[in-house]
Structures are given as C-alpha cells and as structure tokens.
CHARMM-style PDB file with segment names, atoms N, HN, CA, C and O in Angstrom:
ATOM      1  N   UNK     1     105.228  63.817 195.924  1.00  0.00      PROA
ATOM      2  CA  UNK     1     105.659  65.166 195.613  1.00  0.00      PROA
ATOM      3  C   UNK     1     104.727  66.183 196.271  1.00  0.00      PROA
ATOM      4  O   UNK     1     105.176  67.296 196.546  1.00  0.00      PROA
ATOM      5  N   UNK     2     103.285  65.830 196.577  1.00  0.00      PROA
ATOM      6  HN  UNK     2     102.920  64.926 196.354  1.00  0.00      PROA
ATOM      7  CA  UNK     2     102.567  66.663 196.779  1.00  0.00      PROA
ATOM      8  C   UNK     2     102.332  67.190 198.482  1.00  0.00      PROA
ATOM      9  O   UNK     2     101.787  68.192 198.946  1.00  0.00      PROA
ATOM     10  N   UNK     3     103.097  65.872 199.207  1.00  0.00      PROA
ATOM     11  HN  UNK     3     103.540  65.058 198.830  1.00  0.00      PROA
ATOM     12  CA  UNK     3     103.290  65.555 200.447  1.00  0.00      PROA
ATOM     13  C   UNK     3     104.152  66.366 200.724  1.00  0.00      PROA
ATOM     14  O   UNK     3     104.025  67.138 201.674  1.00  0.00      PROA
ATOM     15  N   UNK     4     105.229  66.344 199.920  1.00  0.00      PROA
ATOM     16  HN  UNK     4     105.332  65.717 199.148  1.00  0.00      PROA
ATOM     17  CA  UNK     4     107.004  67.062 200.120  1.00  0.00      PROA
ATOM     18  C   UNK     4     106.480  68.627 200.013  1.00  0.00      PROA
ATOM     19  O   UNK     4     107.010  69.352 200.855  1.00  0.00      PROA
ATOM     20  N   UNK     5     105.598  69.242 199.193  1.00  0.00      PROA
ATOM     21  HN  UNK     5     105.166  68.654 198.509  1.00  0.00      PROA
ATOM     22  CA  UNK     5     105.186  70.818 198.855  1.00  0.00      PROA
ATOM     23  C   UNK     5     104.681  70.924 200.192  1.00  0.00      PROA
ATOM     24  O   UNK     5     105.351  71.441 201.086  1.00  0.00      PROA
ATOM     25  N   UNK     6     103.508  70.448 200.376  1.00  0.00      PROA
ATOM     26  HN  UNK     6     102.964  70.028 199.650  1.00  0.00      PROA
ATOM     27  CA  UNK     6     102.959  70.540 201.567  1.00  0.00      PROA
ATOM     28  C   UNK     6     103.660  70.560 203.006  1.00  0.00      PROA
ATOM     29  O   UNK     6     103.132  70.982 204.036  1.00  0.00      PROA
ATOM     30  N   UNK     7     104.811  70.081 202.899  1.00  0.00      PROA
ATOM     31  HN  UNK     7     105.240  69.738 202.063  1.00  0.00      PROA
ATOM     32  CA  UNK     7     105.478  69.880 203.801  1.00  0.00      PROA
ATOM     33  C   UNK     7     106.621  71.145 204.400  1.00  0.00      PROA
ATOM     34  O   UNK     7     106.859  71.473 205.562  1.00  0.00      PROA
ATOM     35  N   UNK     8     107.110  71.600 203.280  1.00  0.00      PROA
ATOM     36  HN  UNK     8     106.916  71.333 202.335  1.00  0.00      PROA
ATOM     37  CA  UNK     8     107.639  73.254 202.904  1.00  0.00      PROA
ATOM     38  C   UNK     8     106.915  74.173 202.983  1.00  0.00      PROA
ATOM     39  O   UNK     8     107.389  75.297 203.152  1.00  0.00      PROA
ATOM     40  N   UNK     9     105.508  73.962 202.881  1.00  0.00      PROA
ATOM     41  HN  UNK     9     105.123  73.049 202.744  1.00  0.00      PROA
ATOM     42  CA  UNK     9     105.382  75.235 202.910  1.00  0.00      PROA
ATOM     43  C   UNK     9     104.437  75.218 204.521  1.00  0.00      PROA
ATOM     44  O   UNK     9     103.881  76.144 205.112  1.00  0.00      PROA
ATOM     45  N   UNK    10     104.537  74.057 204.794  1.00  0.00      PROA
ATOM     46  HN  UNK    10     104.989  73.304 204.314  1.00  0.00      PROA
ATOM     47  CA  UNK    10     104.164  74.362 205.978  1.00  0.00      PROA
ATOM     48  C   UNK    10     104.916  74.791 206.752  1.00  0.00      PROA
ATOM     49  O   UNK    10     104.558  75.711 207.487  1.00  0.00      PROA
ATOM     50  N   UNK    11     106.414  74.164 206.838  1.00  0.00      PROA
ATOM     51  HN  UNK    11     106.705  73.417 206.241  1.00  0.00      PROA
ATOM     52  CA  UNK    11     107.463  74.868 207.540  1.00  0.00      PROA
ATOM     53  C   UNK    11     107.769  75.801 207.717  1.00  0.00      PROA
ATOM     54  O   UNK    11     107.923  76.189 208.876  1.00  0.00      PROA
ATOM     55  N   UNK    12     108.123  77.018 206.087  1.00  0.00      PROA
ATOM     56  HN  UNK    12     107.998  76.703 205.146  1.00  0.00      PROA
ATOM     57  CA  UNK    12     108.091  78.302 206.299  1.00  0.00      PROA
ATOM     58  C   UNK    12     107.135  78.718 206.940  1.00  0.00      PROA
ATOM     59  O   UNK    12     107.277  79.604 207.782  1.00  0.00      PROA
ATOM     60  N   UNK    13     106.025  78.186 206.680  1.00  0.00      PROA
ATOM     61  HN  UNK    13     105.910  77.466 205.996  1.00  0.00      PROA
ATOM     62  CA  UNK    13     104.601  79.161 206.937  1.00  0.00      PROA
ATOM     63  C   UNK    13     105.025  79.361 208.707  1.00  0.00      PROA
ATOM     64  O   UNK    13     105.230  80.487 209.158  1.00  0.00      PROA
ATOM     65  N   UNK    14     105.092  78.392 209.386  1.00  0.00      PROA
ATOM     66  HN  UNK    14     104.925  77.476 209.020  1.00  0.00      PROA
ATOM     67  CA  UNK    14     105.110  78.117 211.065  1.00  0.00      PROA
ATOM     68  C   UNK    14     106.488  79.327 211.548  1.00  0.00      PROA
ATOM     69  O   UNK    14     106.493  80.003 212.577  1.00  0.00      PROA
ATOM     70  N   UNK    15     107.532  79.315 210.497  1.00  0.00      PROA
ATOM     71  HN  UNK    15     107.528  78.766 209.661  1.00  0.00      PROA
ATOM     72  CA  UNK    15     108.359  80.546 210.967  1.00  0.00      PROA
ATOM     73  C   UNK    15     108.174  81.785 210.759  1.00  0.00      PROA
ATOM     74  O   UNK    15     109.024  82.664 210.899  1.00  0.00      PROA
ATOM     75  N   UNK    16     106.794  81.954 210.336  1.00  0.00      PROA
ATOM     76  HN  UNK    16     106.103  81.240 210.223  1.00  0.00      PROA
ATOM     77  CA  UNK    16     106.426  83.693 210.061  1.00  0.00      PROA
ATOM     78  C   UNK    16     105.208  83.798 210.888  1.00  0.00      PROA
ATOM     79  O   UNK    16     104.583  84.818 210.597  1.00  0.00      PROA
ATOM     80  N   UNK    17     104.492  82.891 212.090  1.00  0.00      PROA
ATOM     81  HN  UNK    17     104.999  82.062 212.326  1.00  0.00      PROA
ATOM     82  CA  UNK    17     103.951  82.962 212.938  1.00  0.00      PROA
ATOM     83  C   UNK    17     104.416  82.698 214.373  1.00  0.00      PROA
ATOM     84  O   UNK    17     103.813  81.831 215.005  1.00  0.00      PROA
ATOM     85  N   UNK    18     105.385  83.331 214.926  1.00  0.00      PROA
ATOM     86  HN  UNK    18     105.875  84.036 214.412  1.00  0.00      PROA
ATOM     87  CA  UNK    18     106.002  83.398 216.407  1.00  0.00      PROA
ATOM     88  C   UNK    18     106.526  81.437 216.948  1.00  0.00      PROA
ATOM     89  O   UNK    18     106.048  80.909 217.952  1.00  0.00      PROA
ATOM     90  N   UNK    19     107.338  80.863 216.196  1.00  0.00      PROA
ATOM     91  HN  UNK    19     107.727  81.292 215.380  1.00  0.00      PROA
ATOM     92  CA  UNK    19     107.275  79.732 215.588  1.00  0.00      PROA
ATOM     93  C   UNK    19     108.805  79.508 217.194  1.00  0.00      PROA
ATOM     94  O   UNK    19     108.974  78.562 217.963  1.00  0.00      PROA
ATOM     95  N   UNK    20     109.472  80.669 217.089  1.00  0.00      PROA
ATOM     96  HN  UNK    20     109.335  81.438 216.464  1.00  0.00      PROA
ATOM     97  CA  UNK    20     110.684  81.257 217.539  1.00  0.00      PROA
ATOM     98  C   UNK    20     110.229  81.124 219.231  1.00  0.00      PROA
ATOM     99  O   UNK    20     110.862  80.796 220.234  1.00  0.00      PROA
ATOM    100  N   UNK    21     109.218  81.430 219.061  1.00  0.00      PROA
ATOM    101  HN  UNK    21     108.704  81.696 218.246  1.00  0.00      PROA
ATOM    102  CA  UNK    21     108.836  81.538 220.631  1.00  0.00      PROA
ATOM    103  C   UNK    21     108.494  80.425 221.679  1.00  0.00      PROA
ATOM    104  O   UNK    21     108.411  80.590 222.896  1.00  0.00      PROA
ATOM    105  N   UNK    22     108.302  79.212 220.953  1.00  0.00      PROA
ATOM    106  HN  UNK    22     108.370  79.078 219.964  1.00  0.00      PROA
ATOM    107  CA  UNK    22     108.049  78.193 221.337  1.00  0.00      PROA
ATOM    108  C   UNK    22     109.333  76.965 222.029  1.00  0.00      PROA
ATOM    109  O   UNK    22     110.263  76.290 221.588  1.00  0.00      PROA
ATOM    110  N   UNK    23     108.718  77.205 223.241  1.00  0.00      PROA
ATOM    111  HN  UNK    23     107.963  77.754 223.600  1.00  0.00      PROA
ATOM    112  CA  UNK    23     109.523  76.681 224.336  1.00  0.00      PROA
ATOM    113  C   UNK    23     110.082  74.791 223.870  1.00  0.00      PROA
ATOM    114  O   UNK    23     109.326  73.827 223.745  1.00  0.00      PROA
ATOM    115  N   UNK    24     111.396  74.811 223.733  1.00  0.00      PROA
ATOM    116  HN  UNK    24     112.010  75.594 223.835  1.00  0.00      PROA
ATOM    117  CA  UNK    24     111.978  73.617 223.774  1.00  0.00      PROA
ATOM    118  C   UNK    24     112.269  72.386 224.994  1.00  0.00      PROA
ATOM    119  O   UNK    24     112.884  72.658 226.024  1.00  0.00      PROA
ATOM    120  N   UNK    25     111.794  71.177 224.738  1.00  0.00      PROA
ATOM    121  HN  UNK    25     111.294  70.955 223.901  1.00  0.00      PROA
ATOM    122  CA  UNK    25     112.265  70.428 226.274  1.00  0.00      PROA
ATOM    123  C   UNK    25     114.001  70.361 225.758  1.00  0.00      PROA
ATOM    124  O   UNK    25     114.740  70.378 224.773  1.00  0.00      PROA
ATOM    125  N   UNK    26     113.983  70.314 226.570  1.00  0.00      PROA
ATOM    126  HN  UNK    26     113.383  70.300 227.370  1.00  0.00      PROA
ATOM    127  CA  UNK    26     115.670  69.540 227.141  1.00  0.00      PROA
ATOM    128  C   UNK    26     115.583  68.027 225.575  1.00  0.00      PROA
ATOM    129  O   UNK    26     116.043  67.951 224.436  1.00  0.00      PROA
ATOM    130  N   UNK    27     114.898  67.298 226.293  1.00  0.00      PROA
ATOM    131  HN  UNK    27     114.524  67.359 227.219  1.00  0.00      PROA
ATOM    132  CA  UNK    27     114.925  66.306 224.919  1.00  0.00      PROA
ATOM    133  C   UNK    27     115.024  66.432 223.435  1.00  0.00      PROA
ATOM    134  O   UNK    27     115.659  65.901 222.524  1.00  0.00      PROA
ATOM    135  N   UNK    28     114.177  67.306 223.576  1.00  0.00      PROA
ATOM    136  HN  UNK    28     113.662  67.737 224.316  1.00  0.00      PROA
ATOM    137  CA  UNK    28     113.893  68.076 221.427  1.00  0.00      PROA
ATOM    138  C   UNK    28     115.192  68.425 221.528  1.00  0.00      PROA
ATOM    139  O   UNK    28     115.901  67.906 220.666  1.00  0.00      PROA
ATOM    140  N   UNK    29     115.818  69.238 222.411  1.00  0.00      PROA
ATOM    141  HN  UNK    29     115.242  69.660 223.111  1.00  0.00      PROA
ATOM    142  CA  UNK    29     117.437  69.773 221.848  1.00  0.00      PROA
ATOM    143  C   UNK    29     118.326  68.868 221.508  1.00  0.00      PROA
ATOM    144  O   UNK    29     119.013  68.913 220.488  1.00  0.00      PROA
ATOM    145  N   UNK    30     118.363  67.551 222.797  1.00  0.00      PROA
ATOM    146  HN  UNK    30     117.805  67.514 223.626  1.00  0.00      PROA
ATOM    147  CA  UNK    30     119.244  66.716 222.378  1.00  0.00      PROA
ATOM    148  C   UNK    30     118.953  66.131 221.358  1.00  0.00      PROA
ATOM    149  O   UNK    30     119.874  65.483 220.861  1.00  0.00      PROA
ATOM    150  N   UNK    31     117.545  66.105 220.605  1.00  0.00      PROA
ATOM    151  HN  UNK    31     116.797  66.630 221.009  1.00  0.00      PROA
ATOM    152  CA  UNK    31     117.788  65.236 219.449  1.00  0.00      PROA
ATOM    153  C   UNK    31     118.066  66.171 218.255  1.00  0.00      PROA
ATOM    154  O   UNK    31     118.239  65.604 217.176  1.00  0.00      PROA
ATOM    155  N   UNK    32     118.133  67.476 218.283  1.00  0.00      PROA
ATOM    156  HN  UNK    32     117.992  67.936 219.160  1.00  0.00      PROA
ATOM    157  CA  UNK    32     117.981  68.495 217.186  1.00  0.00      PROA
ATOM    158  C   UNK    32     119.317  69.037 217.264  1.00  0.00      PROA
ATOM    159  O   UNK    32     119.130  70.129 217.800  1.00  0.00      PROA
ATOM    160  N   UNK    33     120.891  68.888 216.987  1.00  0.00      PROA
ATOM    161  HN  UNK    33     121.043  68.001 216.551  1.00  0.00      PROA
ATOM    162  CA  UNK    33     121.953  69.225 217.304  1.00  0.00      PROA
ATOM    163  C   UNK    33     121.755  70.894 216.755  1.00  0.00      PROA
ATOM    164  O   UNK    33     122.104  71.927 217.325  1.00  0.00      PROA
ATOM    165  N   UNK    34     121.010  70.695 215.339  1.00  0.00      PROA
ATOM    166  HN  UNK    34     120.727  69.855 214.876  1.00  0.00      PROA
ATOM    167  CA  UNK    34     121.292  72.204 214.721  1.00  0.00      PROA
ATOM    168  C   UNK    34     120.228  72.964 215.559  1.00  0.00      PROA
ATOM    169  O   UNK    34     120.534  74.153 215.660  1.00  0.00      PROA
ATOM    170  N   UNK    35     119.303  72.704 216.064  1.00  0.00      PROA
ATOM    171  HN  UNK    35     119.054  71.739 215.982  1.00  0.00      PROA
ATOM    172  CA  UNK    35     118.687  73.413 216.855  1.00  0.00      PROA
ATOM    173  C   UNK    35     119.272  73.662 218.272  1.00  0.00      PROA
ATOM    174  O   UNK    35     119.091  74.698 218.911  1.00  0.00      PROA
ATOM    175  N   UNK    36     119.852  72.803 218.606  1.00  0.00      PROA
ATOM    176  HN  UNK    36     120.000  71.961 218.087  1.00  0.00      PROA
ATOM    177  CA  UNK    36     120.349  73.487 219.899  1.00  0.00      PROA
ATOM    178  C   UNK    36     121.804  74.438 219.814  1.00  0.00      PROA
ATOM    179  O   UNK    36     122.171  75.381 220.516  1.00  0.00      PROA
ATOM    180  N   UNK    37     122.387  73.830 218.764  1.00  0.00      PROA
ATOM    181  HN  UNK    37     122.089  73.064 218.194  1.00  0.00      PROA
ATOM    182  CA  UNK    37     123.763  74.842 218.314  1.00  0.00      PROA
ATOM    183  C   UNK    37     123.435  76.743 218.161  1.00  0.00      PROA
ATOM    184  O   UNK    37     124.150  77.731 218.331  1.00  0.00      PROA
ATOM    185  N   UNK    38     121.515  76.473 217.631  1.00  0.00      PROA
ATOM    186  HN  UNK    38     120.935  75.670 217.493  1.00  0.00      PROA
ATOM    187  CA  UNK    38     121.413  77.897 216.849  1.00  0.00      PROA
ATOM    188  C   UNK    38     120.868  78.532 218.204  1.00  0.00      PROA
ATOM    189  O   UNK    38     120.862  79.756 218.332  1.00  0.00      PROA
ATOM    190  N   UNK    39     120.273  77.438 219.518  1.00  0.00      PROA
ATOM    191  HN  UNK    39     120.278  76.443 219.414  1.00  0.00      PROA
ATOM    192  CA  UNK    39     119.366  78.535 220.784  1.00  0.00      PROA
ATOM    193  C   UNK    39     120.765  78.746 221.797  1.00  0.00      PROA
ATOM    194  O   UNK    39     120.845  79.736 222.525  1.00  0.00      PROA
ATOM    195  N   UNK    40     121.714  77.830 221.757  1.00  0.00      PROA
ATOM    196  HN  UNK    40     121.649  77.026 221.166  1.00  0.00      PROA
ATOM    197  CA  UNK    40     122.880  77.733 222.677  1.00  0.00      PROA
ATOM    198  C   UNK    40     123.638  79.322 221.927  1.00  0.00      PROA
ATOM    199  O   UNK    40     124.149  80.206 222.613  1.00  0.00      PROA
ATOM    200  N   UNK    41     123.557  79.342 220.787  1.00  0.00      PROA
ATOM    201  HN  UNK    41     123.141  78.623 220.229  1.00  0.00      PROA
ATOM    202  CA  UNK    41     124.869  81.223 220.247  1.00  0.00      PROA
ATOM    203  C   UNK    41     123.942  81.827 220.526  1.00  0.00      PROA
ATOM    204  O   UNK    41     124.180  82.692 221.369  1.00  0.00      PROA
ATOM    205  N   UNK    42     122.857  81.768 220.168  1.00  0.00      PROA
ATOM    206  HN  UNK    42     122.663  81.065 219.484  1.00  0.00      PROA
ATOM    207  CA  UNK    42     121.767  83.185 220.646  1.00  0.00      PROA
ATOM    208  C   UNK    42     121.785  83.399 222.094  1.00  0.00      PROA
ATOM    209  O   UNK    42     122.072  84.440 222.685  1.00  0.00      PROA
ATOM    210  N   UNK    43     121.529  82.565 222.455  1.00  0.00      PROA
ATOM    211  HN  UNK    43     121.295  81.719 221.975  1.00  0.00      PROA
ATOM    212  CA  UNK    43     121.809  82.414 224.945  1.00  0.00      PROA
ATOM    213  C   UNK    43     123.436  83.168 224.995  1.00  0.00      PROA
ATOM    214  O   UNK    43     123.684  84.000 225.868  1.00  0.00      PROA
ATOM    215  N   UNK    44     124.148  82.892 224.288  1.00  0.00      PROA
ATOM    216  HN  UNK    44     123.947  82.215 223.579  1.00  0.00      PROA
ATOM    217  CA  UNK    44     125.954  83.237 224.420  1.00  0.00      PROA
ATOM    218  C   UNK    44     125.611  84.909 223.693  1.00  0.00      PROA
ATOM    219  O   UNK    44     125.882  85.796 224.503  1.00  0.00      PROA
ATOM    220  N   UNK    45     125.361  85.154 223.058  1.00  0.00      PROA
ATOM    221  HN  UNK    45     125.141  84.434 222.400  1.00  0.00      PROA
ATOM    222  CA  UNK    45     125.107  85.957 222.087  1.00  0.00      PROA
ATOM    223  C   UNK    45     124.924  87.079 223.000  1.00  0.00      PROA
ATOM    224  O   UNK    45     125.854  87.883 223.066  1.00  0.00      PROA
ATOM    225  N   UNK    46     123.575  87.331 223.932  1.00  0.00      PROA
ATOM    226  HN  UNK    46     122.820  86.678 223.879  1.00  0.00      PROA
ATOM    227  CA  UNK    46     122.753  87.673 224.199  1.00  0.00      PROA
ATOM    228  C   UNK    46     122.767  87.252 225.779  1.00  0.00      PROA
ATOM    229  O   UNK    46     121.573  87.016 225.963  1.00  0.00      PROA
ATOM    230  N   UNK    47     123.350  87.047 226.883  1.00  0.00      PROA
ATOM    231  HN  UNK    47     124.320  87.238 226.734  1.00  0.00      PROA
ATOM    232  CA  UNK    47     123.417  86.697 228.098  1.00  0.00      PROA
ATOM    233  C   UNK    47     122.298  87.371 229.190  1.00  0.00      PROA
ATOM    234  O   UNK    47     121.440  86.875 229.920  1.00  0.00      PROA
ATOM    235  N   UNK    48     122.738  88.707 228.932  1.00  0.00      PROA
ATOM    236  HN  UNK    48     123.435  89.110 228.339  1.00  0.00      PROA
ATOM    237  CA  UNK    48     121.575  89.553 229.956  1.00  0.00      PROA
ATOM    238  C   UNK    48     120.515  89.160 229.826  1.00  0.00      PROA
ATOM    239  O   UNK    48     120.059  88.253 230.522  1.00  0.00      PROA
ATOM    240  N   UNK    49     119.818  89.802 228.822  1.00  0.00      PROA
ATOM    241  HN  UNK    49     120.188  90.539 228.256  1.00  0.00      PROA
ATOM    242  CA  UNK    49     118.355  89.492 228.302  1.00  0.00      PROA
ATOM    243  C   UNK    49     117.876  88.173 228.065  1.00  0.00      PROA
ATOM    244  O   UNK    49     116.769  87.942 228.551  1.00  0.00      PROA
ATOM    245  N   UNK    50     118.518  87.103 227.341  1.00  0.00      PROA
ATOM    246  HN  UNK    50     119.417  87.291 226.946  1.00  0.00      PROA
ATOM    247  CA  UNK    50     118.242  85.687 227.597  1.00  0.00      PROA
ATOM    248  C   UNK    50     118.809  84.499 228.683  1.00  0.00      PROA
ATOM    249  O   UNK    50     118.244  83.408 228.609  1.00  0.00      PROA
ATOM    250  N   UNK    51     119.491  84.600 229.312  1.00  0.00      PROA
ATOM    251  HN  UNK    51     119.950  85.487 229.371  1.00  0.00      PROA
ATOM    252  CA  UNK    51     119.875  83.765 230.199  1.00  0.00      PROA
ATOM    253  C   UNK    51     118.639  82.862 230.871  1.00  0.00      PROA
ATOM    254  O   UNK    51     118.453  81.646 230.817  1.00  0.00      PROA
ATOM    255  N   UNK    52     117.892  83.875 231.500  1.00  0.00      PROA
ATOM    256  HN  UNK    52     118.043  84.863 231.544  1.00  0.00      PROA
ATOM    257  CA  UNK    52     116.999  83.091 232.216  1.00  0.00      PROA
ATOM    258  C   UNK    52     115.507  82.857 231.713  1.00  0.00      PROA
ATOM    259  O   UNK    52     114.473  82.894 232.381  1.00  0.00      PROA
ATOM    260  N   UNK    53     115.697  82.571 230.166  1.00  0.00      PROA
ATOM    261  HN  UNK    53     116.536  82.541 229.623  1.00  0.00      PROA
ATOM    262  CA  UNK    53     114.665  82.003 229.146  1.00  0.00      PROA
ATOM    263  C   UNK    53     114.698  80.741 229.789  1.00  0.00      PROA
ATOM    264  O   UNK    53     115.579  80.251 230.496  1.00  0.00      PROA
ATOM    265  N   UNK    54     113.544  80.271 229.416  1.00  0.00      PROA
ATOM    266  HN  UNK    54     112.829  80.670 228.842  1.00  0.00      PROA
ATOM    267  CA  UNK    54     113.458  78.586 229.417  1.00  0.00      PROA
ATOM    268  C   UNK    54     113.996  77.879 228.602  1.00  0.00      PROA
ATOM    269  O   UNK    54     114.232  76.722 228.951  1.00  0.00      PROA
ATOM    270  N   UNK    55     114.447  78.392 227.001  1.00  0.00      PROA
ATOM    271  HN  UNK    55     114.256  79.332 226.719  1.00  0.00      PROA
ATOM    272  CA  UNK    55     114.896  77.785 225.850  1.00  0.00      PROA
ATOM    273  C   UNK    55     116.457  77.666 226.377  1.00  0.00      PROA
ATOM    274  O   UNK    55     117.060  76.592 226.373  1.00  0.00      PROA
ATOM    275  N   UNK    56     116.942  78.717 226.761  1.00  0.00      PROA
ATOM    276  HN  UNK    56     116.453  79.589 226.765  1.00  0.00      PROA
ATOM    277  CA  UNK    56     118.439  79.175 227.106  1.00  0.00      PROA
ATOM    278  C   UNK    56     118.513  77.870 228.204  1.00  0.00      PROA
ATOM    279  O   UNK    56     119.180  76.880 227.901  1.00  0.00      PROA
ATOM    280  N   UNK    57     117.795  77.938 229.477  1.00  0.00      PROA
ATOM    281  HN  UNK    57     117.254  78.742 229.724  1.00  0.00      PROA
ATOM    282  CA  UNK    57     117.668  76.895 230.427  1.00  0.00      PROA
ATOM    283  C   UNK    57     117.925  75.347 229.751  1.00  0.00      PROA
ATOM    284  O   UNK    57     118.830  74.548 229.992  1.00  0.00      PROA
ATOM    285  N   UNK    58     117.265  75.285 229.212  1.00  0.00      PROA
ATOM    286  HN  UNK    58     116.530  75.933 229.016  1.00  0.00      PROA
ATOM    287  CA  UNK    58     117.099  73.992 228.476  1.00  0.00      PROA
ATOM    288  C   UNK    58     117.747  73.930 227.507  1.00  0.00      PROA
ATOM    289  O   UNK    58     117.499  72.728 227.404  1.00  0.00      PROA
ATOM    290  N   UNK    59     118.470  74.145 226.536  1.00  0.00      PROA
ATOM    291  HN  UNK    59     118.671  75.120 226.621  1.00  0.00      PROA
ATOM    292  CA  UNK    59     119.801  74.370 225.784  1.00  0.00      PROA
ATOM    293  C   UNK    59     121.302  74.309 226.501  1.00  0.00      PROA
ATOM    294  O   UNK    59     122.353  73.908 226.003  1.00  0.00      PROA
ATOM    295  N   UNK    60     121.012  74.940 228.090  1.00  0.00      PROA
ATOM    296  HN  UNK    60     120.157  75.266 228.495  1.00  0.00      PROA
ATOM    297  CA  UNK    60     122.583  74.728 228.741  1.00  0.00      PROA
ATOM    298  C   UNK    60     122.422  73.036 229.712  1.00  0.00      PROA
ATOM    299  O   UNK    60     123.298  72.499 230.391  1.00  0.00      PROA
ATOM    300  N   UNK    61     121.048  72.562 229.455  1.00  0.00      PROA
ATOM    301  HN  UNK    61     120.336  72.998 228.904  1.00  0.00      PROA
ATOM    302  CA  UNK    61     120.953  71.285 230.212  1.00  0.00      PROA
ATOM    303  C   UNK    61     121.276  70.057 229.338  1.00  0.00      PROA
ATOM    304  O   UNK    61     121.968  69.094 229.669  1.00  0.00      PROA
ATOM    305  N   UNK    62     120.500  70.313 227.877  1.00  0.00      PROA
ATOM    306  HN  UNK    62     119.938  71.095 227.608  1.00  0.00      PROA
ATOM    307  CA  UNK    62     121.212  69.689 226.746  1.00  0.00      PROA
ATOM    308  C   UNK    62     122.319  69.332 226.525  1.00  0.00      PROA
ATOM    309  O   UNK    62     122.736  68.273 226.056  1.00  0.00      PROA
ATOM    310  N   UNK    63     123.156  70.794 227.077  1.00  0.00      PROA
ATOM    311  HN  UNK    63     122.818  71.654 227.458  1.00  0.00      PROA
ATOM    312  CA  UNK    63     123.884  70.741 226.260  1.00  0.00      PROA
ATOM    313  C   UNK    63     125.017  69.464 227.120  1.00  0.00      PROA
ATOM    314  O   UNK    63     125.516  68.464 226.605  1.00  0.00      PROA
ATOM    315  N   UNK    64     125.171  70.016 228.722  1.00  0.00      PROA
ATOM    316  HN  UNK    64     124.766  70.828 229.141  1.00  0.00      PROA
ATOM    317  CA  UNK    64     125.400  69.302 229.353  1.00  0.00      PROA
ATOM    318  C   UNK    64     125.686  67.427 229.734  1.00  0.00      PROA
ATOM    319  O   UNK    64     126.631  66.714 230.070  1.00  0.00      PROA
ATOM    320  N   UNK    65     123.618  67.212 229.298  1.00  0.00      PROA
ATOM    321  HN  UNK    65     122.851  67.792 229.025  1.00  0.00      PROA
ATOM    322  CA  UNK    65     123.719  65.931 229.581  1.00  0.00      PROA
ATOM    323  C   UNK    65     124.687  65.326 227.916  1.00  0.00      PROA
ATOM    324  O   UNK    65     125.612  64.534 227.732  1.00  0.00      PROA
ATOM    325  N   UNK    66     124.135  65.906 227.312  1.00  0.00      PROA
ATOM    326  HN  UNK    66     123.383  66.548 227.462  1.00  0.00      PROA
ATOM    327  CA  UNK    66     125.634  65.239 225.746  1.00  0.00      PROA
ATOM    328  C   UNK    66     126.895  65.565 226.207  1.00  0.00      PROA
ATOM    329  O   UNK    66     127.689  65.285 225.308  1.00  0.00      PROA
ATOM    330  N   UNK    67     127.371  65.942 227.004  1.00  0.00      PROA
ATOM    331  HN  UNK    67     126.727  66.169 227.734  1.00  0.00      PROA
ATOM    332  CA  UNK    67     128.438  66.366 227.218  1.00  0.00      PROA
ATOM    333  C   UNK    67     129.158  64.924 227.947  1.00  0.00      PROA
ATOM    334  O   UNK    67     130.084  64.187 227.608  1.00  0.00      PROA
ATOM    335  N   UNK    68     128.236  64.957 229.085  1.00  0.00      PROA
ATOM    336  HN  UNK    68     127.483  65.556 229.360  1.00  0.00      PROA
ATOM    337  CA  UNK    68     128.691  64.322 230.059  1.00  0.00      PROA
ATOM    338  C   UNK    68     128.441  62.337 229.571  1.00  0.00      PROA
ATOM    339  O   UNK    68     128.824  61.345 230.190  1.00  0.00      PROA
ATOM    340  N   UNK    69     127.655  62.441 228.240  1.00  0.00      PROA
ATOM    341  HN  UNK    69     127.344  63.247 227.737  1.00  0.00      PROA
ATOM    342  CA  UNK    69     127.375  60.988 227.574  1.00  0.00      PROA
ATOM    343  C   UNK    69     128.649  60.745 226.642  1.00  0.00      PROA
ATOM    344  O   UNK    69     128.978  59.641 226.207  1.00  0.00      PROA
ATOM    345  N   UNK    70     129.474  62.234 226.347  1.00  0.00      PROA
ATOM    346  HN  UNK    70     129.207  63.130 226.700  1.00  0.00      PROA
ATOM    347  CA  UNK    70     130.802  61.887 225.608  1.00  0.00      PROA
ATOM    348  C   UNK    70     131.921  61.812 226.631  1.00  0.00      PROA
ATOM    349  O   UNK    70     133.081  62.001 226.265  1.00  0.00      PROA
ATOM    350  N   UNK    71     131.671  61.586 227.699  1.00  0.00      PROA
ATOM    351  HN  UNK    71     130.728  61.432 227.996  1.00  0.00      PROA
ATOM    352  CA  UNK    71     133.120  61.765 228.600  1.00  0.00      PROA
ATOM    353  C   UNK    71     132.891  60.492 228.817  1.00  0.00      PROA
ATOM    354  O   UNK    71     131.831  59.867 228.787  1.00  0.00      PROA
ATOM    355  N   UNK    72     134.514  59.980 229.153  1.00  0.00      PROA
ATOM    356  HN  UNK    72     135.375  60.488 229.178  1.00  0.00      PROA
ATOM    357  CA  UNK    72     134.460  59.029 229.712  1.00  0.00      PROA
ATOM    358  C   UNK    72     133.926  58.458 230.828  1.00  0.00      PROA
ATOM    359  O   UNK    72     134.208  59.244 231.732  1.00  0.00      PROA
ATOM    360  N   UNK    73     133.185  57.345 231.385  1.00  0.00      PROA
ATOM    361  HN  UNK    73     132.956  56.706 230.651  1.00  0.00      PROA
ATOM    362  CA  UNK    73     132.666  57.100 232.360  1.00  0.00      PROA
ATOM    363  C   UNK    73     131.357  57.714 232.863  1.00  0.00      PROA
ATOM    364  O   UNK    73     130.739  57.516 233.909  1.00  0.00      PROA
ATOM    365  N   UNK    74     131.101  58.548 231.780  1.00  0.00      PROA
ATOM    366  HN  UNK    74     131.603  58.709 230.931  1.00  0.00      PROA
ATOM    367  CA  UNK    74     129.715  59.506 231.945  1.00  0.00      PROA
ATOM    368  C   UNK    74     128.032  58.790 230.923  1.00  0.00      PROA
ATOM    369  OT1 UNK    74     126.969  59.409 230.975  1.00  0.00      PROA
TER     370      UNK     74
END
C-alpha cells in the first residue's frame, strides 16, 4: 500500500513539473496507445505551431509503423 501512495503521488507530482515537455521515442508511443492517441489530437489540434515538434514527429511515425503492422502483408 505504501509502494502504491508513493507511486501516485509521484506521478502527479512529475505532471506539475514540465513532465509535458519531455520528448517521446517513436517506441514509448507504440507501447503507450493512450499516450500516443493524447500527443497525435494535440499535433491535429494544433498543426502550425506543433507539427514540427519532435513529439508530433514521433507520434506520426508511431503511428504509422502500427498501422502498417495491421495491414495486411505489412
């Protein structure tokens, strides 16, 4: 139990210190679906100003290589 507290409040704690800003590989996305669902609407969201982020970069490569692992022959 004391592991699990510790564990929450470390989490919040890391999103009220620029937590947001921290650059994603290509890999972390593919394994984080809800994370790449939430940097992929913000990149759509927001085109001008984020497009040529690295997160945005790496969220449309993600998103891609899953793409191309659900097609046939891919």
């Amino acid at each position: 139990m004391k592991h699990l507290l510790l564990g929450i409040v470390t989490l919040t704690l890391s999103g009220c210190f620029g937590q947001g800003d921290k650059i994603h590989t290509v890999d972390e996305l593919m394994a984080d679906q809800a994370l790449l669902a939430k940097i992929t609407s913000e990149c759509r969201n927001n085109p001008g100003a984020l497009r040529q982020t690295p997160n945005c970069q790496n969220a449309e490569a993600a998103h891609w290589k899953l793409w191309l692992r659900t097609t046939p022959g891919g």
